[in-house]
VEXDREN-2710 file (C-alpha; in Angstrom, 1 decimal):
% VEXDREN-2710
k/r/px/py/pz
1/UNK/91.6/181.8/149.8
2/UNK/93.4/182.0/146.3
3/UNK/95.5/179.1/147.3
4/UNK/92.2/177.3/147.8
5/UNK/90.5/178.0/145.0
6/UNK/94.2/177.5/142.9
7/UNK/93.9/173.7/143.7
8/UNK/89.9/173.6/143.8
9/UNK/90.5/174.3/140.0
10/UNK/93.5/172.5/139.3
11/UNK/91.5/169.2/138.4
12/UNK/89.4/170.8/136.4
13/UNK/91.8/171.8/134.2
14/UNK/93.5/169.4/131.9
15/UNK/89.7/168.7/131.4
16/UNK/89.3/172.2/130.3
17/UNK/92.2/172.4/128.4
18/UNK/91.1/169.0/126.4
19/UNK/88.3/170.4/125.5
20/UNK/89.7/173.6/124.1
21/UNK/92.5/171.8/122.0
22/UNK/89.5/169.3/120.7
23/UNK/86.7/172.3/119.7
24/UNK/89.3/174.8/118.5
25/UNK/92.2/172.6/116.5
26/UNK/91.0/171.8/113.3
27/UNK/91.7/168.0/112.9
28/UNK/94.0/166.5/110.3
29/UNK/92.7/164.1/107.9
30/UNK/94.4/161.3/105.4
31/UNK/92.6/158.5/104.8
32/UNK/93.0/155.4/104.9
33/UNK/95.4/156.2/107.4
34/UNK/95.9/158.2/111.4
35/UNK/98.7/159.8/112.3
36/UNK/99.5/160.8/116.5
37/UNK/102.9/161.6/117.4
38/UNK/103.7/164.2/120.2
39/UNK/103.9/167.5/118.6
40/UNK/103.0/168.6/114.9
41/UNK/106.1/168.7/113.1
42/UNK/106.2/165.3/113.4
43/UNK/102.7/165.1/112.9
44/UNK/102.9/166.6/109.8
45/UNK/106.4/164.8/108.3
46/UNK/104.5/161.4/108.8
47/UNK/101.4/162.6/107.4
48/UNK/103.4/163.9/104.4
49/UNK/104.8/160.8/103.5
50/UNK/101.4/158.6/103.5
51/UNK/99.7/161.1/101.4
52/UNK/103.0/160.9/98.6
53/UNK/102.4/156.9/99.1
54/UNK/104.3/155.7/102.2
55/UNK/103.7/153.4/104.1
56/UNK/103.3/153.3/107.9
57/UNK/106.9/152.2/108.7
58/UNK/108.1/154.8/106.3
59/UNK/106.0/157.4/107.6
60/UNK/107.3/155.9/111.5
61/UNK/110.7/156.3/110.2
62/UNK/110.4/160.1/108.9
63/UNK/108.4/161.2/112.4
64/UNK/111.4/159.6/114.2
65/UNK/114.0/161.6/112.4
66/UNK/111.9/164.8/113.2
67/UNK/111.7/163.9/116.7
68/UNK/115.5/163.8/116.7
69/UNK/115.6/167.3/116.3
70/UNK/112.0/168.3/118.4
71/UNK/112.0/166.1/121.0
72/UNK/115.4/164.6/121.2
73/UNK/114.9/163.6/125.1
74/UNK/112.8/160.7/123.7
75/UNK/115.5/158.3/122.1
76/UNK/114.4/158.0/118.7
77/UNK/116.9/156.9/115.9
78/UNK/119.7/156.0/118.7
79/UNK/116.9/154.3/121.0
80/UNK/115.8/150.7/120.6
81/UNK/112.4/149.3/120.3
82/UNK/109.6/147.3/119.1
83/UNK/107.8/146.7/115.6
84/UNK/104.9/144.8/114.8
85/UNK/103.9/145.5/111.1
86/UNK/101.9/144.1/108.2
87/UNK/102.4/144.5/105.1
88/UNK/100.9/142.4/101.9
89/UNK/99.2/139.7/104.0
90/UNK/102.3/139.0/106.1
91/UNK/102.9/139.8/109.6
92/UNK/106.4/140.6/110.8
93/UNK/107.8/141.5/114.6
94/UNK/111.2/143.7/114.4
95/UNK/112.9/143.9/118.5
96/UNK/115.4/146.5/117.9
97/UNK/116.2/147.0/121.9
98/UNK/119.6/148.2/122.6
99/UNK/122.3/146.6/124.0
100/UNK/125.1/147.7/126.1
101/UNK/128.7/146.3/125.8
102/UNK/128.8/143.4/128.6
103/UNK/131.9/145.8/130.2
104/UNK/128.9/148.2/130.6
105/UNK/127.8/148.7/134.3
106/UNK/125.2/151.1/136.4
107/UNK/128.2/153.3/137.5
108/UNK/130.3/154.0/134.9
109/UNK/129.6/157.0/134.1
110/UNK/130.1/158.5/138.1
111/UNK/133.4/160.3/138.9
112/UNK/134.9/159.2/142.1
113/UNK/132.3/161.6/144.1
114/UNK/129.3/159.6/143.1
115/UNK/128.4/162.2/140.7
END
């Protein structure tokens, strides 16, 4: 019967837990600009630099050295990428993707057991 009523509610609760996070966390505010990155110290380094008059790419550039160091197992400064940005009536697209050496190969990294 537990087991039962352990996945009965299992759906229910990321739903649940939404709507905990959204009534009981106090939004953050700076306008004329949104800030979402994946947990609040980056949150808050971005937000930091808008409100002392950064842009967006400098406050993208401050989350991603704060991510280095909080959530290194996303890339971030080493990692390639995308950028679309506009800035004073021009558009720009940046593609920093990586690139591996053309030596480079899926296996290189195995030892001789596969491992």
């Amino acid at each position: 019967m537990l087991c039962r009523k352990a996945i009965d509610a299992a759906p229910r609760a990321p739903a649940l837990l939404l709507f905990l996070v959204l009534w009981l966390v106090p939004p953050v505010q700076a306008a004329p600009a949104a800030v979402a990155m994946p947990d609040r110290y980056s949150a808050a380094a971005a937000q930091q630099v808008m409100l002392a008059g950064g842009n967006a790419v400098d406050a993208a550039i401050a989350a991603a050295f704060v991510l280095a160091v909080t959530y290194p197992e996303a890339g971030n400064i080493g990692g390639g990428g995308f950028m679309l940005s506009y800035m004073q009536d021009e558009a720009a697209f940046l593609d920093f993707r990586e690139r591996a050496p053309l030596a480079a190969h899926r296996d290189m990294y195995l030892d001789g057991q596969g491992n």
